[in-house]
Structure formats: C-alpha cells, structure tokens
N, C-alpha and C positions, 0 to 999 in steps of 0.2 A: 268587600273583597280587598287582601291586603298586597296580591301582585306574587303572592306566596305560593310555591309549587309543591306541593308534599311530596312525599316518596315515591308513592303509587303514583302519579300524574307522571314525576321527571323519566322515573323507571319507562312508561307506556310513550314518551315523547322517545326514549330512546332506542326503541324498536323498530328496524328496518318496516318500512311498508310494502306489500305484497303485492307484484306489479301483473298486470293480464296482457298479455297482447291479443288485440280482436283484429284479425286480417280476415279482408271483404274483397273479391272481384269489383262489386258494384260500387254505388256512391251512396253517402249517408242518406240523402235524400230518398232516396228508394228501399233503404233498411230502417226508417225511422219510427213503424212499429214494433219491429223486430228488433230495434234498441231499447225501445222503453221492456217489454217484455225481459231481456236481458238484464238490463237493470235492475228490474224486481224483482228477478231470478238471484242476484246478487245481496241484492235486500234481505229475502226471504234466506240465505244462505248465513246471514249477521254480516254481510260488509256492505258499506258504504263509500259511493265511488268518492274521490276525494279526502276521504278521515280514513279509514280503515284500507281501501286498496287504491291503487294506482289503476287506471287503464288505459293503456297507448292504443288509440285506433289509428290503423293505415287502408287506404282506400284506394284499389288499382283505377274506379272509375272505367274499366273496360278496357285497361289498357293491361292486358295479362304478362306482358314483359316487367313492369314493375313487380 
C-alpha cells in the first residue's frame, strides 16, 4: 500500500456522515439488549455505527426533566 487515496476513497471520505439521535428515559444498562438489537437493526440496514453513521445516545436515567 502506497499511502495513495484514489478518487472513489477521497470522494467517500468527503461525505457528511449521517448522524441518529437515540434518546432513552432509562439508563444504558437497562437497554443493553435493546442496543445490540438496534445496532443490527442498523447493520442489517448497510450502516455501521462509526464508519457509515454517527449515533449520539442521551440517557435521562429517570430523571425525565432532562
């Protein structure tokens, strides 16, 4: 490998990536099937969290004012 970006590479690095927001009453810990699930809902979909989409999780934890 020469360090070399072809066309098609630099073109796909310059693509905004597509961001999800997952907002949850509870805590991760208590959705942490229901993440993985998600996630290969996401898979199955052709994106991948990190390289292909962005996901911002926020977690009120029970505190429903947040």
């Amino acid at each position: 490998m020469t360090g070399h970006v072809g066309r098609r590479e630099f073109i796909a690095l310059q693509q905004p990536m597509p961001v999800v927001g997952f907002l949850n009453s509870a805590s991760p810990v208590a959705w942490k099937p229901y993440l993985e699930a998600f996630r290969q809902g996401l898979r199955g979909a052709g994106y991948v969290e990190g390289r292909t989409v962005a996901v911002e999780y926020r977690w009120a934890e029970g505190q429903y004012e947040r």
